[in-house]
C-alpha positions as CSV (number, residue, x, y, z in Angstrom):
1,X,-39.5,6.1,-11.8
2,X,-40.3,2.4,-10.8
3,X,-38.4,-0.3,-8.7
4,X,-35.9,-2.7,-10.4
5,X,-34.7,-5.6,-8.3
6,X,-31.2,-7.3,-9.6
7,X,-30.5,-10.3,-8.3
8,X,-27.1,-12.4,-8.0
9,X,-27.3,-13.7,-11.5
10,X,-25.4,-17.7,-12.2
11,X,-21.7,-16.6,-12.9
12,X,-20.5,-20.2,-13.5
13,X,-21.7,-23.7,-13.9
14,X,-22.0,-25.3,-10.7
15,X,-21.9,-21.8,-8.5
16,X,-24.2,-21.3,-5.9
17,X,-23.3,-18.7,-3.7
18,X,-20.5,-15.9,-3.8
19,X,-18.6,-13.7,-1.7
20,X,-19.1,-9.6,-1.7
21,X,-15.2,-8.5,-1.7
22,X,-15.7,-4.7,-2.7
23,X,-19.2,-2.4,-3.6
24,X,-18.4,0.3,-6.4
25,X,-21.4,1.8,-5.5
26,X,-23.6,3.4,-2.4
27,X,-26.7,3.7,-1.5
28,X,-28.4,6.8,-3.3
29,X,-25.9,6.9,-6.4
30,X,-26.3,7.1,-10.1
31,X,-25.3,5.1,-11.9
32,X,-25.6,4.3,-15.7
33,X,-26.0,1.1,-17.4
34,X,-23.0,-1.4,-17.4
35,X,-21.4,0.5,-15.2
36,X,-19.6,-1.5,-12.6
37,X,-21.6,-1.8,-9.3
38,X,-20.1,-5.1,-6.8
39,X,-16.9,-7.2,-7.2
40,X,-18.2,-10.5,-6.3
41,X,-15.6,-14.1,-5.6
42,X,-16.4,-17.5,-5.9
43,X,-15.0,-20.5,-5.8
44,X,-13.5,-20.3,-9.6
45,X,-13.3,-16.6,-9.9
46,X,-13.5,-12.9,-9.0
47,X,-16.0,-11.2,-10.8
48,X,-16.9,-7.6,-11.8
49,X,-20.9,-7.4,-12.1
50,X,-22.5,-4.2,-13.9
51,X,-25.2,-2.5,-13.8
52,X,-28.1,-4.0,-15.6
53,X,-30.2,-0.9,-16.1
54,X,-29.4,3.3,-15.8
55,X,-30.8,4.3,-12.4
56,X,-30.1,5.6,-9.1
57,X,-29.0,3.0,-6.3
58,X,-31.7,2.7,-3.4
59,X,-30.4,-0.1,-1.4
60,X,-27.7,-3.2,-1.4
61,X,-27.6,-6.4,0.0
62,X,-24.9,-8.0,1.7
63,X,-21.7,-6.3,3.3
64,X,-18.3,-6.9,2.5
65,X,-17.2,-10.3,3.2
66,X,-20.8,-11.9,3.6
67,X,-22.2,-14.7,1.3
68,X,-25.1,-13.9,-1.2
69,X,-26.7,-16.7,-2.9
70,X,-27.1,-16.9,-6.5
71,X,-30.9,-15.7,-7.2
72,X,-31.0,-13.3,-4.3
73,X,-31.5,-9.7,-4.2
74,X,-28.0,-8.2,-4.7
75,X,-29.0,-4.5,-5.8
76,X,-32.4,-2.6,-5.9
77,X,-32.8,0.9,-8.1
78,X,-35.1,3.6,-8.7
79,X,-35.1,3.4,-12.7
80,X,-37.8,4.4,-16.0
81,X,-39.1,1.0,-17.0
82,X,-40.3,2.4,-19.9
83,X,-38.1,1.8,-22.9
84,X,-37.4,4.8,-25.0
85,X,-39.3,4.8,-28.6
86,X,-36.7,2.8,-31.5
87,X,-36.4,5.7,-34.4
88,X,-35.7,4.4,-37.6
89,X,-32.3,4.5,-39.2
90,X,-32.0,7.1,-41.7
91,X,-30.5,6.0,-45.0
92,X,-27.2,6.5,-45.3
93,X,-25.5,9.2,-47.8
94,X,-23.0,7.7,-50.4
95,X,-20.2,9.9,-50.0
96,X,-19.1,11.8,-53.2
97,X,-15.7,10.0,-54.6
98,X,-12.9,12.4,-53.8
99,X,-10.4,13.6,-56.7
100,X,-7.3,11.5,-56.8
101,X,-4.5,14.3,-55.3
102,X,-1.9,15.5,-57.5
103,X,1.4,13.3,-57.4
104,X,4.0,14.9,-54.8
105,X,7.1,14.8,-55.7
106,X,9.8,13.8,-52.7
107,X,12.7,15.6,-51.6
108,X,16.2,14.3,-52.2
109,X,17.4,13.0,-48.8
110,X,19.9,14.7,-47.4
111,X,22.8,12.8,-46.0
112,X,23.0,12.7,-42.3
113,X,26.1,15.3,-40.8
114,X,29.1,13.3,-39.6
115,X,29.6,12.8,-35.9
116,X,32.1,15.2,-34.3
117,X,34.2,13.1,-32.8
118,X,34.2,13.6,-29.5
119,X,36.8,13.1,-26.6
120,X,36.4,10.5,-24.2
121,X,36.6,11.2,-20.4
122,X,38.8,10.6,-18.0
123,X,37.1,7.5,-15.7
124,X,36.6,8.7,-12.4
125,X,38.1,6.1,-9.7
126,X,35.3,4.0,-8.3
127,X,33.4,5.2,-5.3
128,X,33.0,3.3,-2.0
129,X,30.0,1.8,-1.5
130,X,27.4,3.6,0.6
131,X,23.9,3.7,2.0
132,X,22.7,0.3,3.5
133,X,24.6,-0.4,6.7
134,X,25.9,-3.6,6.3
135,X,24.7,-5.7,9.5
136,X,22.7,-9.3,10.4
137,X,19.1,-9.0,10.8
138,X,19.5,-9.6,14.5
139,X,22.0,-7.0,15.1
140,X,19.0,-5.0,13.2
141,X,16.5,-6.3,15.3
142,X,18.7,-5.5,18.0
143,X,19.1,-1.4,17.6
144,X,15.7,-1.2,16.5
145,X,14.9,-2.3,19.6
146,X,17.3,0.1,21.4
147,X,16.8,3.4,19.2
148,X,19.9,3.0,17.9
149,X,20.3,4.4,14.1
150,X,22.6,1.4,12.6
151,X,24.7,4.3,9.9
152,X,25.9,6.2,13.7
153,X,27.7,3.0,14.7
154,X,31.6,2.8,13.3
155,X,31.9,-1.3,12.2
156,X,35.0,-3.5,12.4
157,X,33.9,-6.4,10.3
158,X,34.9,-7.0,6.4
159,X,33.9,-4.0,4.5
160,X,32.3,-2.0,7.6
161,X,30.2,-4.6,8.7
162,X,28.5,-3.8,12.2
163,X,29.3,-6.3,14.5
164,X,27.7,-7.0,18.0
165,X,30.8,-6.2,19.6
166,X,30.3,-2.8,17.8
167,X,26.6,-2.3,18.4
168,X,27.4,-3.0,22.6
169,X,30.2,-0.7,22.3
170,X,28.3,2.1,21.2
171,X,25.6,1.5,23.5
172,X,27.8,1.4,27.0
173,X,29.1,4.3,25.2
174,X,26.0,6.2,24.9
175,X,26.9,7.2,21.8
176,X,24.6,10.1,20.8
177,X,21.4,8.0,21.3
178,X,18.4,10.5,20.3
179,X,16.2,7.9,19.5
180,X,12.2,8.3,21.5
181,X,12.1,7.1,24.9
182,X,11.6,3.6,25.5
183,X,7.5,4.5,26.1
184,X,7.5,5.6,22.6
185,X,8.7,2.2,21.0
186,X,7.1,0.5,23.2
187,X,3.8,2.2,22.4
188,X,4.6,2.2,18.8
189,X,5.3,-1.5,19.0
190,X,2.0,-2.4,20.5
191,X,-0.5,-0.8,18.0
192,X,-2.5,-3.0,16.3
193,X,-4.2,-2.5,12.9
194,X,-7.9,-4.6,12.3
195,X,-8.2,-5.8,8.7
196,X,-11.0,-7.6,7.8
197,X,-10.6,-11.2,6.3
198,X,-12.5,-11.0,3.2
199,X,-12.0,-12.2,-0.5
200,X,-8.7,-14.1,-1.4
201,X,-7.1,-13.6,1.9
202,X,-9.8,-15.3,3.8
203,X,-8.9,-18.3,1.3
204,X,-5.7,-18.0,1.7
205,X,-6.1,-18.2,5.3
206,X,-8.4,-21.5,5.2
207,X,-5.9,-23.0,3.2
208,X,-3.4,-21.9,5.5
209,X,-5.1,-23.4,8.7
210,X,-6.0,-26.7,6.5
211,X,-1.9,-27.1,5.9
212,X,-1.1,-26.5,9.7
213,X,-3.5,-29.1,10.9
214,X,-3.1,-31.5,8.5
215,X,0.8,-31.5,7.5
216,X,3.2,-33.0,9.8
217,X,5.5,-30.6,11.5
218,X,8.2,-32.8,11.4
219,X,9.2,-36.7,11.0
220,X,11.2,-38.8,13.6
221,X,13.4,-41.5,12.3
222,X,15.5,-44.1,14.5
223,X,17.7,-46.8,13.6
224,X,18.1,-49.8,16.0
225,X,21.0,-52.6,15.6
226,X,18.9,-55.5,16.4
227,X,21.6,-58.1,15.4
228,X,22.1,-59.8,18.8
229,X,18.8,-59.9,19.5
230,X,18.3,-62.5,16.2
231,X,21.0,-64.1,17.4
């Protein structure tokens, strides 16, 4: 077994460096060749680079998110440098011609049965509509924020849409509230979940912050009557 050091090989004109989004591959696994080892972006496009050799992985370079440069050492692996002997192709055997099969005759179709007519049923009378409460998204906002479970609360509005009246109503009522104590949601509320920025969201994000900074917000217009003025 000897060391084979593969570098970031040019992956379009003009490319010098690219981003690591996702390794297929750890440290100490084998792997055969063009199997796919590192997922790696640029500037034009997200590319899948395989392996170059069949080998076992013994170390990677670059973590997720980080920049490699085109020509440095992306994957090292324990391989056999020696290539295997090339045997000779053996000549191939003309295959005997086959005999021609016999002509088969084909059946007679048979004519497809005739439908029993069958008698239609009675239309059942259309069902109310059910499921999704019918409320605003700030009445929603609203008894998520209390524990209140929207489908518990009886509404007045066109087609048993919840209304705010309704929603305050059944609160000063205490209408069967079982919701978690206001700790809970609170608690719940508060969590925060660390993804890292790597790939296409961390250019969408640079776009995003380009846009802020350089779009105006909003325009101002005012119109003056300047005609005594001139006068």
């Amino acid at each position: 077994m000897s060391k084979y050091v593969f570098k970031l090989p040019d992956i379009g004109e003009g490319v010098v460096e690219g981003e690591v989004v996702q390794w297929h591959v750890a440290a100490g696994d084998a792997v055969s060749e063009d199997d796919p080892i590192v997922d790696v972006m640029t500037d034009k496009a997200t590319v899948t680079i395989p392996s170059p050799v069949t080998g076992v992985v013994s170390s990677l370079s670059g973590e997720v998110g980080e920049m490699v440069a085109v020509g440095s050492t992306l994957v090292e692996f324990d391989s056999d440098a020696a290539a295997a002997p090339v045997s000779e192709p053996e000549p191939a055997v003309e295959p005997e011609p086959e005999a021609e099969p016999a002509p088969v005759s084909e059946p007679e179709p048979t004519p497809p049965p005739v439908p029993t007519p069958v008698a239609p049923e009675p239309v059942a009378a259309a069902a109310a509509p059910s499921g999704k409460v019918l409320a605003s998204p700030a009445i929603r906002r609203r008894a998520r924020e209390a524990g209140v479970d929207l489908a518990q609360v009886r509404g007045s509005g066109p087609a048993g849409r919840v209304r705010h009246a309704d929603l305050d109503a059944y609160i000063a009522a205490d209408g069967a509230i079982s919701g978690a104590a206001p700790s809970a949601y609170s608690t719940k509320r508060t969590e925060v979940t660390e993804v890292k920025v790597v790939g296409l969201r961390r250019k969408i994000a640079e776009q995003m912050v380009i846009s802020k900074s350089s779009i105006p917000h909003f325009s101002y217009f005012e119109e003056a009557d300047v005609t005594e003025l001139e006068a």
